[in-house]
PAPAFI-452374 format. One record per residue (C-alpha): x, y, z. Coordinates in pm, whole numbers, plus 32768, in hexadecimal, padded with zeros to 4 digits. Layout:
% PAPAFI-452374
XYZ...
This chain:
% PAPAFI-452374
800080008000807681447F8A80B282878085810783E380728278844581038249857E81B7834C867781CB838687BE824F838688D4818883FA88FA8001854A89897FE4858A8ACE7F3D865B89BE7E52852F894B7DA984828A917D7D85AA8AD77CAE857889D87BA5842989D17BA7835E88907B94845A87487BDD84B0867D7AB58551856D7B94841585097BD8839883DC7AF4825F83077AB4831F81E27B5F835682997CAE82DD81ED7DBD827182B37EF982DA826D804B823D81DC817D82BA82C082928236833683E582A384A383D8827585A884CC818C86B0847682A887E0846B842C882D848B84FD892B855585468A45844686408A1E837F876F8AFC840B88A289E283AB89E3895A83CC8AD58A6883838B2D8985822189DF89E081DA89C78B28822B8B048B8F818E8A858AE0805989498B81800C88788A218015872D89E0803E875E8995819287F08AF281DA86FE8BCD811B85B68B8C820D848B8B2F8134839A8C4781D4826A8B7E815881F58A04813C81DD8997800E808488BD7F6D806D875B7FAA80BF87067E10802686287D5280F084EB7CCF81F885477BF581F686CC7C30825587D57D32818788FD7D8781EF8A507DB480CD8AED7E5480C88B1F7FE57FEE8A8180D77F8D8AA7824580818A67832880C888F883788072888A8220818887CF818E820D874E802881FC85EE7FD6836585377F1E838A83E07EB38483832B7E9484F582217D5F858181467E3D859380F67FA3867E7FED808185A67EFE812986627F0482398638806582808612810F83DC84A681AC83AC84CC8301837F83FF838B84C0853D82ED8577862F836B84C1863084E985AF86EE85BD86AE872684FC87F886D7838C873287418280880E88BC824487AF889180D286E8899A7FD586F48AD4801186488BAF7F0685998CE17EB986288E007F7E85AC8F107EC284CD90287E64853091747EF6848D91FA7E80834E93057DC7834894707E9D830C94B57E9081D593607E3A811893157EF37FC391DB7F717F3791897E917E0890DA7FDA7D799243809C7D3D93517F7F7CA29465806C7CFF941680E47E79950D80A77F8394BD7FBF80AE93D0802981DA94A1808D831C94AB7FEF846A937580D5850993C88029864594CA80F686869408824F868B9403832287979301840087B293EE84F1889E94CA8524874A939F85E986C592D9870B870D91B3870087EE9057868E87898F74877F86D9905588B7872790F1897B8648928089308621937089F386B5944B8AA085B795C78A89867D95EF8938866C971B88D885B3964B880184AD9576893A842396988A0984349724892B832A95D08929829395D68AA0826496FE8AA281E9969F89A680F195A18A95807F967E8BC5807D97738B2D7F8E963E8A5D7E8E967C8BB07DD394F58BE37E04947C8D587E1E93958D5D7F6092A78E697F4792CF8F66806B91638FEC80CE91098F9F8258901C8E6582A98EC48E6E82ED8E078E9984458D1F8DC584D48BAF8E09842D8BC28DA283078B428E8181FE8A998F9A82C68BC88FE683B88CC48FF3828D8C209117816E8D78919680F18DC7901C80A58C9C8FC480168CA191137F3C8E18908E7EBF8DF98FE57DA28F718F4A7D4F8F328EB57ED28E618DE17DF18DAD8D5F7F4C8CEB8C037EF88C348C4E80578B938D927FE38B3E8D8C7E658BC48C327E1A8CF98CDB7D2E8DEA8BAB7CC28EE68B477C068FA08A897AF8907E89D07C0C8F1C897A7CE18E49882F7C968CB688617C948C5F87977BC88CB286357AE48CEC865479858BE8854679078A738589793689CA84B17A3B8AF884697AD78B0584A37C548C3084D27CF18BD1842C7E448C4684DE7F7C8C5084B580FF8CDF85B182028D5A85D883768DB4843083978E0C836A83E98D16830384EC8C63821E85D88B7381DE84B18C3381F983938C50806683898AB38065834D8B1E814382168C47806381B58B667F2981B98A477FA080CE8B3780597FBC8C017EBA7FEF8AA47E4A7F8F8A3E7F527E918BA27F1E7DDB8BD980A57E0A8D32815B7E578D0A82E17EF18E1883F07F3F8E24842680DF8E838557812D8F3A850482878F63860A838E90B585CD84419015859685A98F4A848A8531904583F6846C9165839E85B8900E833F867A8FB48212856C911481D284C09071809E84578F5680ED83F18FF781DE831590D280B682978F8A8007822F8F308117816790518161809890747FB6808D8F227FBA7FE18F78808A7ECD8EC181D37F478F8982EF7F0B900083C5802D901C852F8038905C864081618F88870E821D906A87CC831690BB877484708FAA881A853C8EC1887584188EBC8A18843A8E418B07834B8F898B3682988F7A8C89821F8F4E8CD983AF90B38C8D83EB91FF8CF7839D92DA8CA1828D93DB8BAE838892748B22844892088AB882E993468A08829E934A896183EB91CD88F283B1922F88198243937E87C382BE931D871583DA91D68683832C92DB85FD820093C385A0830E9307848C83E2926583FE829293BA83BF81F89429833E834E92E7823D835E92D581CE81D9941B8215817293AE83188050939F84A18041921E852E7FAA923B860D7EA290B586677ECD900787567FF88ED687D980448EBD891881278DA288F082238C6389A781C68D0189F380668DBB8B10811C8EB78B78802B8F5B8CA87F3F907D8CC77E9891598CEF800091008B798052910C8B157F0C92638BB67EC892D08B0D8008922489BC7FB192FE89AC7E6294458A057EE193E288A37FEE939087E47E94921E87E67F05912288397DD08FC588AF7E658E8187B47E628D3888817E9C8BD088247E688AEE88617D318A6E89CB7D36899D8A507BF8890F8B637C9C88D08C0D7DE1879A8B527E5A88198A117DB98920896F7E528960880C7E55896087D57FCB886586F5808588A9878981F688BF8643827189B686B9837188AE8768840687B486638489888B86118596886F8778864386D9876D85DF87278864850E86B587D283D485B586BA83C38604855E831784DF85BF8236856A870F81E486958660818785F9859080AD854A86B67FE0869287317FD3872285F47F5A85C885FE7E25860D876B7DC5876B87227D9A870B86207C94862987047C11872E87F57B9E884286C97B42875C86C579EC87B8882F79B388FF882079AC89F3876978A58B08872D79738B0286157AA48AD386827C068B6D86737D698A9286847EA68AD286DB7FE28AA685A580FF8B39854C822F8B9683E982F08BEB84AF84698A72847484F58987832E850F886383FA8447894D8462831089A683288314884D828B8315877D8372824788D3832F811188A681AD814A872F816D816E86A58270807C87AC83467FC7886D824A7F2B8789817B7ED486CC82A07E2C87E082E17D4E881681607CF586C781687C9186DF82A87BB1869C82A47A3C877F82DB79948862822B7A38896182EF7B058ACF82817AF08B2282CC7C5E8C8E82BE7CD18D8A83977D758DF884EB7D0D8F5284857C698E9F837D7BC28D9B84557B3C8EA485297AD58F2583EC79D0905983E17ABC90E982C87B4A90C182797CBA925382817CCC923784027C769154841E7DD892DE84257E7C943E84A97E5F94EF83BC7E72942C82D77D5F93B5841A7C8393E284057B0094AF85367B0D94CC8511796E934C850A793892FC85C77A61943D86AD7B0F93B3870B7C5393B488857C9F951388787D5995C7877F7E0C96DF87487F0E965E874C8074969586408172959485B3821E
């Protein structure tokens, strides 16, 4: 028996586009048990910074559409849209569970190390793993704090960075706020600010090349549920690009291991995960250095990929980010109010509803037809729900979708090899990495 999924109300993403072309006569709607309304949508500072749906409060509810369609005219309050979904995993926590303060559900247990020496069959010419049991935690910087900048390592690291040759640009950082505290940077156009006005460049990823080809993403692991993620993209036959935050990664060395052993790419995503154009040139530096660090000291390889947390970057980080051999990884953005990120992250906090997330997730669809390039989304593997709501509903969605999506990880949706994911097994004749010469 079919039933409506009830969500909370239609992101500015949709209203956008228009009507939602995702949406097909084989769609299959959702039994869910939904609550009747969602906190408003203020957001995980990704979010915010990004200009997503999430981020840009929908002041009205939206009609409950018929099949097939979305509407754009406003109803009384507590009337919500209806999505369906292609495809869902049987297996799926029901969505009413899936909220702020869910009972925490058993995790797997976490792997055990790899042995020394072990190679990725994915990358015929990497170098052996290293003997994570001899880590020490004290030999790094603490947990979820920024680095310190006098230590001896990012000394070096600056130094690295002062001879690359690479011109860093010399206006001052941003303040905490975001867009509305920082006019005279926003008003700067060569900043070229992705936060405020989405300005890129050449040297940043957005997108893949090849239409309907997503460049699958996860951020902030690895964590306590990562392994739930692991085991369905084992079953699914699908490889993704984890952007790993340093923190995380000297918490679950093995875990980690697992990753790169099952031929998912792995990128960085700074130590303590900070706005980056917040901080000073030498804070940035110590932020990738130590990120690239403790990856190359669990897997034995150096990533040649980043992502700054909530897209925060302009041409100071990404100056900084070439002279460390780091090429910037973003998330699909064709416009303002449509940006290619589901606000997963934000379920955890109750900030976002699983069922917001999921119009999110249909509007983002919506707009991959509009486009003729391939897409990247933002998603994240740090919380239970992010974790859930991409297993049970997401990615089978997108298995589902017609035409078929090729969905792989962003080097591979670049036509790269996974080798070129790393320094140390990078093509440098088919791809020569933006500089090169630091230790890690």
């Amino acid at each position: 028996m079919k039933s409506a999924l009830i969500v909370a109300s239609l992101p500015l993403l949709a209203l956008a586009h228009g009507p939602n072309p995702h949406q097909h006569a084989r769609r299959q709607n959702l039994a869910a048990s939904a609550p009747a309304s969602s906190p408003a949508a203020s957001s995980h500072a990704s979010s915010a910074a990004s200009g997503s749906p999430a981020s840009s409060a929908a002041a009205s509810s939206a009609a409950v559409p018929p099949a097939g369609s979305t509407s754009l005219f406003p109803t009384p309050t507590g009337a919500l849209p209806s999505v369906s979904l292609a495809s869902t995993n049987p297996t799926a926590l029901p969505l009413a569970s899936i909220v702020v303060n869910a009972p925490s559900a058993a995790t797997q247990a976490m792997p055990t190390p790899q042995p020394a020496g072990a190679k990725p069959s994915a990358i015929s010419n990497a170098p052996g793993l290293p003997d994570i049991s001899t880590l020490l935690p004290s030999n790094y910087p603490a947990l979820d704090k920024p680095p310190p900048t006098d230590s001896p390592q990012v000394l070096q690291w600056i130094q690295d960075v002062q001879n690359s040759g690479v011109k860093i640009p010399t206006f001052a950082p941003t303040v905490a706020g975001g867009c509305p505290a920082n006019p005279a940077a926003v008003a700067d156009q060569t900043r070229c600010w992705w936060t405020c006005g989405g300005c890129t460049r050449q040297t940043d990823v957005t997108t893949c090349p090849d239409k309907y080809t997503w460049g699958l993403t996860y951020d902030d692991g690895p964590a306590p549920y990562t392994p739930d993620l692991l085991s369905y993209l084992d079953q699914a036959n699908l490889k993704s690009t984890f952007f790993v935050v340093g923190s995380r990664a000297i918490s679950y060395p093995a875990l980690l291991q697992q990753e790169y052993m099952g031929g998912h790419q792995i990128a960085v995503h700074t130590w303590s995960h900070p706005s980056l154009t917040t901080l000073t040139n030498e804070e940035i530096i110590a932020e990738l250095g130590w990120s690239k660090k403790i990856i190359k000291d669990v897997l034995g390889v150096t990533p040649t990929m980043m992502r700054p947390p909530f897209g925060d970057i302009d041409d100071r980080v990404r100056a900084i980010s070439q002279a460390m051999d780091l090429t910037p990884v973003i998330w699909t953005r064709i416009s303002p109010m449509a940006t290619f990120d589901t606000d997963d992250f934000n379920i955890h906090g109750g900030v976002t509803s699983v069922q917001q997330v999921l119009a999110n997730w249909e509007d983002i669809l919506g707009n991959v037809s509009t486009i003729n390039t391939g897409f990247i989304v933002l998603e994240h593997d740090l919380f239970q729900q992010s974790v859930e709501v991409a297993t049970g509903y997401i990615l089978p969605d997108a298995l589902a979708h017609q035409p078929a999506f090729r969905i792989e990880p962003v080097v591979s949706c670049l036509n790269l090899p996974m080798g070129d994911a790393y320094i140390e097994t990078n093509n440098n004749g088919t791809n020569p990495l933006p500089l090169s010469g630091a230790s890690y």
